[in-house]
N, CA, C and O atoms as CSV, one atom per row, in Angstrom:
chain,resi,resn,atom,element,x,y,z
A,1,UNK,N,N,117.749,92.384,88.523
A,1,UNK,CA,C,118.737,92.221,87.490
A,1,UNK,C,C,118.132,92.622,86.155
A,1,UNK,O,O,116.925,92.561,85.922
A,2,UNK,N,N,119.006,93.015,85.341
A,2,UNK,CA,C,118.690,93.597,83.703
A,2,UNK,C,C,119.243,92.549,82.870
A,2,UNK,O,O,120.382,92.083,82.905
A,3,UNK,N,N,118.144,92.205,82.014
A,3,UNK,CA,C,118.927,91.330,81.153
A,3,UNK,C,C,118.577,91.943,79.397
A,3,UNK,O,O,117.651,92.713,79.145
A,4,UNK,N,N,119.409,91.468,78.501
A,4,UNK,CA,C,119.319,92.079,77.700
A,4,UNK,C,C,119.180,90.822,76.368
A,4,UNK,O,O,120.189,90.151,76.151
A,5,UNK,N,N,117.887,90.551,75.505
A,5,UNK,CA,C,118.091,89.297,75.037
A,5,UNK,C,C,117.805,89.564,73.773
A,5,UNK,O,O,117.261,90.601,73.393
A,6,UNK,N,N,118.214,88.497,72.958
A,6,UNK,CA,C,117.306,88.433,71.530
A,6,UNK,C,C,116.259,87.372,71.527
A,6,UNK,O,O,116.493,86.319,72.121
A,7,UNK,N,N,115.157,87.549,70.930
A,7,UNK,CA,C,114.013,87.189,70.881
A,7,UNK,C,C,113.964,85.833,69.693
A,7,UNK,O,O,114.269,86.496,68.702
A,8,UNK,N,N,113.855,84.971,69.372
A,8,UNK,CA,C,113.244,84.372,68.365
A,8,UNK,C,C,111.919,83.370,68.625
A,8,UNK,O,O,112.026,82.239,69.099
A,9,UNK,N,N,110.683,83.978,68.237
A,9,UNK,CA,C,109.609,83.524,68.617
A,9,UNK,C,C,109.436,82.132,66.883
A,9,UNK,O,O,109.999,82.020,65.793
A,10,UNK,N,N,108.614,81.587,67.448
A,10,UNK,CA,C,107.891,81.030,66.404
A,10,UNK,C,C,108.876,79.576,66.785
A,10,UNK,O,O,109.323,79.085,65.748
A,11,UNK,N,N,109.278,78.833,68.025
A,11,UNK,CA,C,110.335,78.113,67.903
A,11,UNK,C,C,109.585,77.055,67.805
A,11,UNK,O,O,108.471,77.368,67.386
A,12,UNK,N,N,109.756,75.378,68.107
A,12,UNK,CA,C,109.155,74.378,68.405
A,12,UNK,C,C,109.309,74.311,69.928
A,12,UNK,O,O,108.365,73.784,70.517
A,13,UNK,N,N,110.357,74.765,70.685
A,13,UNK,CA,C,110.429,74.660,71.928
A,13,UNK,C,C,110.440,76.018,72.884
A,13,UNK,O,O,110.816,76.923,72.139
A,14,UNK,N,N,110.293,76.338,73.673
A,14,UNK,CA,C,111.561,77.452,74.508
A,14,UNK,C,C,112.674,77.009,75.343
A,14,UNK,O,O,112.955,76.148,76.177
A,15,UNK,N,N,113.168,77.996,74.728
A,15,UNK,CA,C,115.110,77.269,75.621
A,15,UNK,C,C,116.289,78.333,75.149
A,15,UNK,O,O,116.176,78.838,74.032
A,16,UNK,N,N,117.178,78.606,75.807
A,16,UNK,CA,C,118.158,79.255,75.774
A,16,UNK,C,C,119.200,78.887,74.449
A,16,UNK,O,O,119.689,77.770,74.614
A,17,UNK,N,N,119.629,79.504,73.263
A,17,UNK,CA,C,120.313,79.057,72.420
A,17,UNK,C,C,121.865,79.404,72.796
A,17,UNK,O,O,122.649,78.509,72.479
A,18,UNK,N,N,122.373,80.422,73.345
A,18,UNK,CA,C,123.696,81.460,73.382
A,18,UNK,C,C,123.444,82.712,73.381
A,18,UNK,O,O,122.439,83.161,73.932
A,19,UNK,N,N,124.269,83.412,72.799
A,19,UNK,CA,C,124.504,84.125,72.815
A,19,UNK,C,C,124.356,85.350,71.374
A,19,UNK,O,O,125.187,84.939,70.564
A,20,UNK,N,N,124.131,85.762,71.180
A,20,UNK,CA,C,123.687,86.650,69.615
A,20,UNK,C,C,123.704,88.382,69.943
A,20,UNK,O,O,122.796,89.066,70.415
A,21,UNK,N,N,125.044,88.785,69.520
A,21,UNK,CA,C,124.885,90.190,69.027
A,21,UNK,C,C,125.291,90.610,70.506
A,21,UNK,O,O,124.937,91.768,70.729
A,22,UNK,N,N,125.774,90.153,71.320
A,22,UNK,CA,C,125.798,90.805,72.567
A,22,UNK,C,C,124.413,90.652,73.527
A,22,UNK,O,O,124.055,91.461,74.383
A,23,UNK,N,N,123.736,89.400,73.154
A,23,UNK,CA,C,122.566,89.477,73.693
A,23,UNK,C,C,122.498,88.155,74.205
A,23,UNK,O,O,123.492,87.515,73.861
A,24,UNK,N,N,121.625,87.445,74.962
A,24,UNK,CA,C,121.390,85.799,75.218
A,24,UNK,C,C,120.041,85.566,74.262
A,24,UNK,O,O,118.893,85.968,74.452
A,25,UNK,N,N,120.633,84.714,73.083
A,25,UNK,CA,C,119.334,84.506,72.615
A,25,UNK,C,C,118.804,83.145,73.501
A,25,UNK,O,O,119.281,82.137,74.021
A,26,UNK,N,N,117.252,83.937,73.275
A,26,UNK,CA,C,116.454,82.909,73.460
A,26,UNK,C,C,115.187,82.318,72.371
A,26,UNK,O,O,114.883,83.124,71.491
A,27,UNK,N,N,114.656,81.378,72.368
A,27,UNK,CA,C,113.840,81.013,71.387
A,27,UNK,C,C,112.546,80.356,72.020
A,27,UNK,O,O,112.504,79.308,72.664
A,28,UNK,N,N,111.396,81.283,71.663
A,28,UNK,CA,C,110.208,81.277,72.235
A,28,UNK,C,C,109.223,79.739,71.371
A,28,UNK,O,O,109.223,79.716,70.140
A,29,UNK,N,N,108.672,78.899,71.947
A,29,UNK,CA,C,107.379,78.639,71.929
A,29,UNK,C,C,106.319,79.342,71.852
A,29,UNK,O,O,105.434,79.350,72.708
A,30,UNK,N,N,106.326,80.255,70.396
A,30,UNK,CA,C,104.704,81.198,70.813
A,30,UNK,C,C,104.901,81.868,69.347
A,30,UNK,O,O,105.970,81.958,68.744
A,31,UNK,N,N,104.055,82.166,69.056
A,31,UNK,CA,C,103.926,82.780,67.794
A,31,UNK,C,C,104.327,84.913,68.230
A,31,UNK,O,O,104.169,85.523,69.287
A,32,UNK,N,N,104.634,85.202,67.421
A,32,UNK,CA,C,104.858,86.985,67.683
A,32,UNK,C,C,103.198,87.333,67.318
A,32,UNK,O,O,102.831,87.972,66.332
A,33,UNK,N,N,102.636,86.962,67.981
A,33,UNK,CA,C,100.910,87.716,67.348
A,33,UNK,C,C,100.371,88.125,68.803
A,33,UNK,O,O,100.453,87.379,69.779
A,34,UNK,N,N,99.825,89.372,68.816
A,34,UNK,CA,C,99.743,89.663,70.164
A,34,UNK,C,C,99.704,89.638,71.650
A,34,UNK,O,O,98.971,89.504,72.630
A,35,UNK,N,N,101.391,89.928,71.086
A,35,UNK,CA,C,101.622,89.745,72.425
A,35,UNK,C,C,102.003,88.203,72.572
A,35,UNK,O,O,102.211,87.887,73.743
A,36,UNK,N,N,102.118,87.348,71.800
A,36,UNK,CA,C,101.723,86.085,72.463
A,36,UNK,C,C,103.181,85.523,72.688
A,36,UNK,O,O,103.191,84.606,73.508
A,37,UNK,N,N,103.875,85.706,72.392
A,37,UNK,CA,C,105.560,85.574,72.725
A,37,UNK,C,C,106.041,86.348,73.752
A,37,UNK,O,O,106.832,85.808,74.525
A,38,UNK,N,N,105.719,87.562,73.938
A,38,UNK,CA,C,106.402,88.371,75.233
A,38,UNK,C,C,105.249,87.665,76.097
A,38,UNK,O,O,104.906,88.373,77.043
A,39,UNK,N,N,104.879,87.002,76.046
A,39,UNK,CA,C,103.547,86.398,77.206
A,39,UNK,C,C,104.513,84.894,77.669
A,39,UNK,O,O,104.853,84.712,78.838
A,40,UNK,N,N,104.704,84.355,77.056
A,40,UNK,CA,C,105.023,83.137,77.125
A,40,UNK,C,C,107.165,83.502,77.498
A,40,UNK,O,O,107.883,82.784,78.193
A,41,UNK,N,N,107.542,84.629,76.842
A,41,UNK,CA,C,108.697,84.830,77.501
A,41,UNK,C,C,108.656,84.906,78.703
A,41,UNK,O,O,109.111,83.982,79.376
A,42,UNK,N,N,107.930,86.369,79.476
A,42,UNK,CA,C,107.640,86.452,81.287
A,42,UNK,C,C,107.291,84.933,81.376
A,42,UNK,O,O,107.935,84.484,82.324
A,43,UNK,N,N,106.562,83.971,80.803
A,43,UNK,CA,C,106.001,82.988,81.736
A,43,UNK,C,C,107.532,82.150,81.964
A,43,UNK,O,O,107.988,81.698,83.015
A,44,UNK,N,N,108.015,82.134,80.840
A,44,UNK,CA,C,109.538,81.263,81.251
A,44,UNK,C,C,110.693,81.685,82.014
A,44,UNK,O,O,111.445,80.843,82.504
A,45,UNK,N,N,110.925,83.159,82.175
A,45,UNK,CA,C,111.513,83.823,82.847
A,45,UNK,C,C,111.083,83.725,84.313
A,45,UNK,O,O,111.811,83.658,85.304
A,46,UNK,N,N,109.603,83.730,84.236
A,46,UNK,CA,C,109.329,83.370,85.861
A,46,UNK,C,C,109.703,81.726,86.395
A,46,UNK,O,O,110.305,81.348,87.400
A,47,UNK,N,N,109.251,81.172,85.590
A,47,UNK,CA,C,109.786,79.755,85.852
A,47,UNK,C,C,111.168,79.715,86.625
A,47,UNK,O,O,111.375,79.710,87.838
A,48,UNK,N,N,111.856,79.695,85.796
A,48,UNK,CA,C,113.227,79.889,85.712
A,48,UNK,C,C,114.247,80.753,87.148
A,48,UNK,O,O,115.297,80.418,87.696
A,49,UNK,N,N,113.490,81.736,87.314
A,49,UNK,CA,C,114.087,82.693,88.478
A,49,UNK,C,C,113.760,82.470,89.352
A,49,UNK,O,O,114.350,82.769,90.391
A,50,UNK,N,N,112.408,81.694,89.272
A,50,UNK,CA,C,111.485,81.095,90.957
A,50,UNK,C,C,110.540,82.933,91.335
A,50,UNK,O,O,110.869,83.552,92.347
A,51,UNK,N,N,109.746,83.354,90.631
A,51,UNK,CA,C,109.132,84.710,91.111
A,51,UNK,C,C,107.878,85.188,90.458
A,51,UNK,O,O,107.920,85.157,89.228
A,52,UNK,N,N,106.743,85.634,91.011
A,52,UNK,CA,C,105.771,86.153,90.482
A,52,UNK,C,C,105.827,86.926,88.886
A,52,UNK,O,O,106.649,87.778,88.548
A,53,UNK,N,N,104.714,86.366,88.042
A,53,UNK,CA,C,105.415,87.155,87.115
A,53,UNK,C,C,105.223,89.071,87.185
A,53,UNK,O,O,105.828,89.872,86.473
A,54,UNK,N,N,104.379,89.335,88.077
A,54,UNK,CA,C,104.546,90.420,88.440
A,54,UNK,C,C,105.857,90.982,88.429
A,54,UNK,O,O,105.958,92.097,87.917
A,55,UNK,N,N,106.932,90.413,88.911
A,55,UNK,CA,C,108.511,90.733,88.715
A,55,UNK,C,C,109.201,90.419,87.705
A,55,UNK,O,O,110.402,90.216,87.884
A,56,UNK,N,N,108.672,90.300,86.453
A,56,UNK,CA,C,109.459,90.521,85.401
A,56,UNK,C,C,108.767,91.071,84.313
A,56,UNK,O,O,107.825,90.610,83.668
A,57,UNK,N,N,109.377,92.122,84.208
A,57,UNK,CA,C,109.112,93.406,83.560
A,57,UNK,C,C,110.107,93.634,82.021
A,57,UNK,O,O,111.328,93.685,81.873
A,58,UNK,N,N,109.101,93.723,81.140
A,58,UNK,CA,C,109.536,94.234,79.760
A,58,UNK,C,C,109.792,95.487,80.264
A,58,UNK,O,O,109.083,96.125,81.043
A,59,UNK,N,N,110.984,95.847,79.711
A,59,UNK,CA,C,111.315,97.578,80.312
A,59,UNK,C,C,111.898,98.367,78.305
A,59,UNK,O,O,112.269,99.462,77.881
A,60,UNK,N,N,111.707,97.346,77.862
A,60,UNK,CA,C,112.642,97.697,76.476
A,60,UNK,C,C,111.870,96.483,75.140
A,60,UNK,O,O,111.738,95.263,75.245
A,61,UNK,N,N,111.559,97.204,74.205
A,61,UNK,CA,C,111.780,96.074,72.578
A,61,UNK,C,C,110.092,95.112,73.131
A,61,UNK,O,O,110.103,93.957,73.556
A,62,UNK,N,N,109.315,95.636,73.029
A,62,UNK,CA,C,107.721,95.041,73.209
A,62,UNK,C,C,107.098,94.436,72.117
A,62,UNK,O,O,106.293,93.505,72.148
A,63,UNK,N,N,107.725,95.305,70.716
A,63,UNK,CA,C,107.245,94.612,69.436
A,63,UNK,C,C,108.532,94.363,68.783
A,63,UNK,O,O,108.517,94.697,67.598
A,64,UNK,N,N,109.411,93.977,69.112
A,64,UNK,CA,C,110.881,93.219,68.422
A,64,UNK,C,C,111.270,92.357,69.049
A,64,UNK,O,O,110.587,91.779,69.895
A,65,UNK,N,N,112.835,91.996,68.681
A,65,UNK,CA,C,113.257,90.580,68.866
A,65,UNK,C,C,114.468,91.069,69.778
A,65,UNK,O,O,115.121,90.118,70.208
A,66,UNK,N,N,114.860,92.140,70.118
A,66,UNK,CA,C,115.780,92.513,70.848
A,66,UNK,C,C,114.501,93.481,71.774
A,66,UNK,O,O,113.646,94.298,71.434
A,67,UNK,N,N,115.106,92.622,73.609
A,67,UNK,CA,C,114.200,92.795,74.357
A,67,UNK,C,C,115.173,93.128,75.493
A,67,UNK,O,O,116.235,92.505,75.529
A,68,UNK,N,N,114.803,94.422,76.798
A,68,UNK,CA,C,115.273,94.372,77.982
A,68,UNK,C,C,114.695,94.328,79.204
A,68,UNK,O,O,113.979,95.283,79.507
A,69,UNK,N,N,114.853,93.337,80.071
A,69,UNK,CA,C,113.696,92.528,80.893
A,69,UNK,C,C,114.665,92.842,82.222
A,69,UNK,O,O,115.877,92.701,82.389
A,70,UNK,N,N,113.636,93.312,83.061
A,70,UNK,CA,C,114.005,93.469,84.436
A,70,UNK,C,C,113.572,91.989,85.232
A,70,UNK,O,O,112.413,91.581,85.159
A,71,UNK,N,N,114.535,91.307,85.926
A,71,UNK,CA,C,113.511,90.600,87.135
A,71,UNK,C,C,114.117,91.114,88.580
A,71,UNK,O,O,115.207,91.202,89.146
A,72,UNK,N,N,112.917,91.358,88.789
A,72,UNK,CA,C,113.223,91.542,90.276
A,72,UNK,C,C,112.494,90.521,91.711
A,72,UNK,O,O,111.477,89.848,91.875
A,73,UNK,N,N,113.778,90.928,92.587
A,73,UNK,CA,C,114.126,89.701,93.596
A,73,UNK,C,C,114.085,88.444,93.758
A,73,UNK,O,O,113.583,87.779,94.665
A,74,UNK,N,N,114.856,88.025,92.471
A,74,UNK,CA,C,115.191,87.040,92.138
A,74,UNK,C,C,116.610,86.828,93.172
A,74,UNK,O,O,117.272,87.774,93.599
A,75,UNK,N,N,116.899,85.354,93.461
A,75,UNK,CA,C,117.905,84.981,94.163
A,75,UNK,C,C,118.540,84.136,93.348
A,75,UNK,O,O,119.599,83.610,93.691
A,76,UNK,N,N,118.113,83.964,92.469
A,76,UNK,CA,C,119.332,83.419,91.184
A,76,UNK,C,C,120.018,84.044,90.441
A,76,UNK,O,O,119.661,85.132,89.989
A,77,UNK,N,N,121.122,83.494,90.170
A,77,UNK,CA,C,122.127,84.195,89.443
A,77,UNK,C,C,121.561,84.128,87.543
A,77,UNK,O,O,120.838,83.233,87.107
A,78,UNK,N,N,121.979,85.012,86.898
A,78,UNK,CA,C,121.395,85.216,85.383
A,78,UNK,C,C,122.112,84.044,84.680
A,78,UNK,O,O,121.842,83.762,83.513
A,79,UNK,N,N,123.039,83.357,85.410
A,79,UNK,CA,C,123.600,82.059,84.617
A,79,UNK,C,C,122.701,80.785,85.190
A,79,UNK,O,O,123.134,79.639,85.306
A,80,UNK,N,N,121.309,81.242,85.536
A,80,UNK,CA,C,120.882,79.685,85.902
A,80,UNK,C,C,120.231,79.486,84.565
A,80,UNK,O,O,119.692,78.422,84.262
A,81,UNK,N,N,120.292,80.576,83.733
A,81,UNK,CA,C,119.785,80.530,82.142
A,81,UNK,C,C,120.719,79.398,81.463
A,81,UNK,O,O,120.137,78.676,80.654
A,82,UNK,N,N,121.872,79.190,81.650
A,82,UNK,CA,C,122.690,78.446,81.547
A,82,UNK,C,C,122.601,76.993,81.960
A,82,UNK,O,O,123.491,76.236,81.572
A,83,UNK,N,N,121.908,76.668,82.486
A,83,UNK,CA,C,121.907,75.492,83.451
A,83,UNK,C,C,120.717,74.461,83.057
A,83,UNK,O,O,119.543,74.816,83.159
A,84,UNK,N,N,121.050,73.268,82.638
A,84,UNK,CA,C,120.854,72.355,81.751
A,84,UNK,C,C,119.494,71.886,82.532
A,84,UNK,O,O,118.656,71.227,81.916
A,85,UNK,N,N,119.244,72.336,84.271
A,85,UNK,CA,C,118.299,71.879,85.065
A,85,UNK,C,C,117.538,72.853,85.191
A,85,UNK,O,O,117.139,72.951,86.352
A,86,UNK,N,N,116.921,74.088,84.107
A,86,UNK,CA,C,116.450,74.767,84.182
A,86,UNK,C,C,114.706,74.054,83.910
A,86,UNK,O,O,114.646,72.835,83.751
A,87,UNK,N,N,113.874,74.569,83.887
A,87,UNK,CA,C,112.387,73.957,83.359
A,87,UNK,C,C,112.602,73.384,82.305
A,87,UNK,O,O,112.731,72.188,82.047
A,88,UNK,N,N,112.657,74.718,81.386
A,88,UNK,CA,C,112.013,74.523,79.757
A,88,UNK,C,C,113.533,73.661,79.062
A,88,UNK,O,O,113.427,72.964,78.053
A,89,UNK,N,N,114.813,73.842,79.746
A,89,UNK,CA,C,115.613,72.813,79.211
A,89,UNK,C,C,116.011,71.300,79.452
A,89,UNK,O,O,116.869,70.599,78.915
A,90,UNK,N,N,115.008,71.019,80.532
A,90,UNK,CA,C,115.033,69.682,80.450
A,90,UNK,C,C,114.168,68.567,79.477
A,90,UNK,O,O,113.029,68.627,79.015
A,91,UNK,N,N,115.317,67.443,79.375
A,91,UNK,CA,C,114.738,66.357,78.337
A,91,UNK,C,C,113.699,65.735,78.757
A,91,UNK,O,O,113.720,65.122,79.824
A,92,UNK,N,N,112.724,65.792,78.051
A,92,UNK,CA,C,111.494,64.912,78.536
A,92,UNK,C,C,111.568,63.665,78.203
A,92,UNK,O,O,111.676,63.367,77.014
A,93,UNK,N,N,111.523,62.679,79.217
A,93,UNK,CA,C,111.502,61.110,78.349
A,93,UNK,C,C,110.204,60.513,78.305
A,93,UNK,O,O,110.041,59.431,77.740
């Protein structure tokens, strides 16, 4: 699957905000300093899809905030981004 997102690094958390510009924003835990946000994006994207991060691939936007990310053979649908029982969106008590 292709997904097509906006980036906002520098967050306090990572987690899915909506939607922005035709894109799913998301908001990184990681500073934009080399690399260190598209690092920590694949790591949540793998979480999330259940897959090596070998299978998720920056294919687009490496040094910006508008990014296009391949995962492959993933068996989840791109709305489990959506889904309140994802990793990084659950409440910690």
């Amino acid at each position: 699957m292709i997904l097509t997102l906006h980036i906002q690094p520098s967050a306090r958390v990572t987690q899915v905000i909506g939607i922005h510009g035709g894109a799913l924003k998301i908001k990184i835990a990681a500073p934009p300093l080399e690399g260190q946000a598209n690092a920590r994006l694949v790591e949540f994207l793998r979480q999330v899809f259940d897959v090596p991060s070998r299978q998720v691939l920056l294919k687009q936007g490496g040094s910006g905030r508008r990014k296009v990310v391949e995962i492959q053979g993933s068996v989840h649908s791109p709305l489990i981004l959506a889904d309140n029982n994802c990793p990084e969106n659950r409440t910690k008590a």
